[in-house]
C-alpha positions in Angstrom: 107.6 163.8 212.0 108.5 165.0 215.6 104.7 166.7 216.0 103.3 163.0 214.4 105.8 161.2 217.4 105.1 163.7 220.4 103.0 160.6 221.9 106.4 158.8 222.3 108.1 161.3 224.6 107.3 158.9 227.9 107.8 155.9 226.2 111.4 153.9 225.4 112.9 152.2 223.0 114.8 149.3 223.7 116.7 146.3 221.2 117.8 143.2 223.4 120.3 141.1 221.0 120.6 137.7 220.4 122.4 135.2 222.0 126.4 136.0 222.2 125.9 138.9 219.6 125.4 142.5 219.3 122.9 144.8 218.5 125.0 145.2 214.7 124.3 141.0 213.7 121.1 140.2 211.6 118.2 141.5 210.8 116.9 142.3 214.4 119.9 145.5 214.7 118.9 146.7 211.7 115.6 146.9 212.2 116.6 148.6 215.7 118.4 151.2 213.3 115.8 152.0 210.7 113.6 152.6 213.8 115.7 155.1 215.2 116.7 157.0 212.1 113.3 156.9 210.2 111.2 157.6 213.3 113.4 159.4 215.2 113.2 157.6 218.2 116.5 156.9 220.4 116.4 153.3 220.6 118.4 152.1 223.7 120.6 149.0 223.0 122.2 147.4 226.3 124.8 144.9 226.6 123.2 141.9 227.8 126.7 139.8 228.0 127.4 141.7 231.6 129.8 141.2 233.5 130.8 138.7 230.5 129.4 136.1 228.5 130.6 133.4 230.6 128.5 135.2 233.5 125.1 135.5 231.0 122.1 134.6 232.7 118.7 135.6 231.6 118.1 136.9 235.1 121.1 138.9 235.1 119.8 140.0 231.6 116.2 141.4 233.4 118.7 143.1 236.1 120.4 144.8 232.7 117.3 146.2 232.2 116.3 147.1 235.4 119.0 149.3 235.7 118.1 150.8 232.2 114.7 151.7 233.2 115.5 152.9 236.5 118.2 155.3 234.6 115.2 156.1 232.1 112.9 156.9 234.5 115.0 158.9 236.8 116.1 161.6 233.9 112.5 161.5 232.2 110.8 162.7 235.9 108.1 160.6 235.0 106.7 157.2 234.6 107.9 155.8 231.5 106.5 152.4 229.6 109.0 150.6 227.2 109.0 149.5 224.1 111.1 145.9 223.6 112.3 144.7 220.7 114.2 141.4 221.1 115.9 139.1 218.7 116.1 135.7 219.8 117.5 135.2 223.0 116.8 138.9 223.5 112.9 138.3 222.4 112.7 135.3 224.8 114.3 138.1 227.4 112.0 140.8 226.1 108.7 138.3 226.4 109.8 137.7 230.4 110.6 140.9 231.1 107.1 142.1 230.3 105.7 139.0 232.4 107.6 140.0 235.6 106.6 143.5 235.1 103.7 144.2 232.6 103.3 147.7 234.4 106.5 149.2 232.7 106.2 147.5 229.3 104.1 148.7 226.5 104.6 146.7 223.3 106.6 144.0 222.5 108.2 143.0 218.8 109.9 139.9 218.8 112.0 138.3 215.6 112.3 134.2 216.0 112.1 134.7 219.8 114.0 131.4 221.3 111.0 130.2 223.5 111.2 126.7 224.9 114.9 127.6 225.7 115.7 124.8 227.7 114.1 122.5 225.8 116.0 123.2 222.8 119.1 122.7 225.1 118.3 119.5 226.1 118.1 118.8 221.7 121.4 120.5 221.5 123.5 118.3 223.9 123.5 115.3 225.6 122.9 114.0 229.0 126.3 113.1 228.9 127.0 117.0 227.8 125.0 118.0 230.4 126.2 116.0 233.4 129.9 117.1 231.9 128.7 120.9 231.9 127.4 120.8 235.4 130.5 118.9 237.1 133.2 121.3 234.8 131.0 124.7 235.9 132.0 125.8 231.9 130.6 124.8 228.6 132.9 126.1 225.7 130.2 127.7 223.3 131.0 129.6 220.1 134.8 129.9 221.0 133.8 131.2 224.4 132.8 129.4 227.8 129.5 129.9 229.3 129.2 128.8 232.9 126.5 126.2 234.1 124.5 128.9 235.9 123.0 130.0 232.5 121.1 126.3 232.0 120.3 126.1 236.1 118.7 129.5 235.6 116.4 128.8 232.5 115.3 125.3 234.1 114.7 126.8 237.7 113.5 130.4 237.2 112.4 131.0 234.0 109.4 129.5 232.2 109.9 128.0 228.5 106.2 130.2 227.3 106.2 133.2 229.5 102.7 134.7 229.8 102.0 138.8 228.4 99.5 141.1 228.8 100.3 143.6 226.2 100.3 144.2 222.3 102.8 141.1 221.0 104.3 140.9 217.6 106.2 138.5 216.4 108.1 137.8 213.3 109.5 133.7 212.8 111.6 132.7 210.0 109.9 129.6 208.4 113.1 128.4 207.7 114.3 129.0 211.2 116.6 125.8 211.9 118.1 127.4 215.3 114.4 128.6 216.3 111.9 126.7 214.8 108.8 128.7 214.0 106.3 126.2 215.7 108.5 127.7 219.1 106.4 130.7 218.6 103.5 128.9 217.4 103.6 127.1 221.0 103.5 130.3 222.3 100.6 131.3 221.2 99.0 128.4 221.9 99.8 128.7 225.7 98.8 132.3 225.8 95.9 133.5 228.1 95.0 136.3 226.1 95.9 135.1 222.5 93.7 138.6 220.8 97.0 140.3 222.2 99.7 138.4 219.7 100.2 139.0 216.2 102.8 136.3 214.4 103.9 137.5 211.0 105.5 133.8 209.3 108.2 134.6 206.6 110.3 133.0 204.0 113.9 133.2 205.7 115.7 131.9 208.3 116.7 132.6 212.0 118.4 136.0 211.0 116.0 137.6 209.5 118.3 139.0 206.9 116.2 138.7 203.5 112.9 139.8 205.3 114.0 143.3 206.5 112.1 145.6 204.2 109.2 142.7 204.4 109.3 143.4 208.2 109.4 147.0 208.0 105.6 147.8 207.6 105.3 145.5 210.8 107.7 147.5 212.7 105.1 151.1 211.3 102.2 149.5 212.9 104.3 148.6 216.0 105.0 152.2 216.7 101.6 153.4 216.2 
């Protein structure tokens, strides 16, 4: 196996999770783990809730991994591409990462990537939410508080359908009810170079839980 994966010595491997979670919840961290044990691969899995998740921003996410790349790169010697694999708010990260800088990403593999971020927001909470969010500074969200900055950021720096240049895969839980699936469908559809994405629609919902050994012939080709 290490002769068949000598092509990978320049390249990394990186799992952005979810919103709020960890690399450990759904389908997406272990997917991340059969990667790294089957194909030997170290697969790099940062903490996107720095400093905290009341501070999470998806531009402070992209500094994350600036950091991670810059580390990469420094102890490799040489120029090294990445490989991201992001989970829904990590595949959304993951997609505009590789649109800032398509130079240092390779491939992406995305699972129910939460594209049209903002819009889905909007569905989520009212203008009377919203107007109570910004004048507060703190929205309290999954027993924790998230500060305004977060929804300012997606609306003002961060498109809902970023644009890539590189080899896209993407796996959507027809049953997705936090995601839908036609999120990545719309993708697609605003792509410039559409030849470049691959979606892969499957019977299960956001967390990918019952698809994993489904997925895991998608992940093969992904590496090769």
């Amino acid at each position: 196996m290490a002769s068949n994966n000598s092509h990978l010595a320049s390249e990394l491997f990186v799992f952005l999770h979810g919103f709020t979670q960890d690399g450990g919840v759904g389908g997406g961290g272990q997917i991340a783990k059969y990667i790294a044990s089957l194909f030997h691969v170290s697969v790099e899995q940062p903490n996107l809730n720095q400093p905290s998740f009341n501070e999470f921003s998806i531009s402070n996410a992209i500094k994350i991994i600036d950091k991670l790349y810059d580390e990469k790169q420094k102890q490799k010697n040489e120029r090294i591409k990445m490989n991201l694999i992001g989970a829904s708010m990590g595949g959304y990260i993951a997609a505009r990462y590789a649109e800032i800088y398509p130079d240092r990403v390779k491939k992406l593999f995305l699972l129910c990537p939460a594209f049209g971020l903002a819009a889905r927001w909007r569905e989520f909470l009212s203008d009377e939410d919203l107007n109570r969010w910004k004048t507060s500074g703190s929205y309290a969200y999954d027993g924790r508080q998230l500060h305004y900055g977060f929804f300012q950021d997606i609306t003002e720096n961060h498109p809902p359908y970023p644009q890539v240049s590189c080899p896209t895969s993407i796996v959507h839980g027809k049953s997705d009810r936090i995601i839908p699936i036609e999120a990545s469908r719309k993708f697609i559809d605003e792509q410039k170079s559409k030849e470049l994405i691959k979606l892969v629609e499957v019977d299960d919902d956001h967390y990918l839980t019952k698809s994993v050994f489904q997925i895991i012939p998608i992940v093969s080709q992904f590496l090769l």
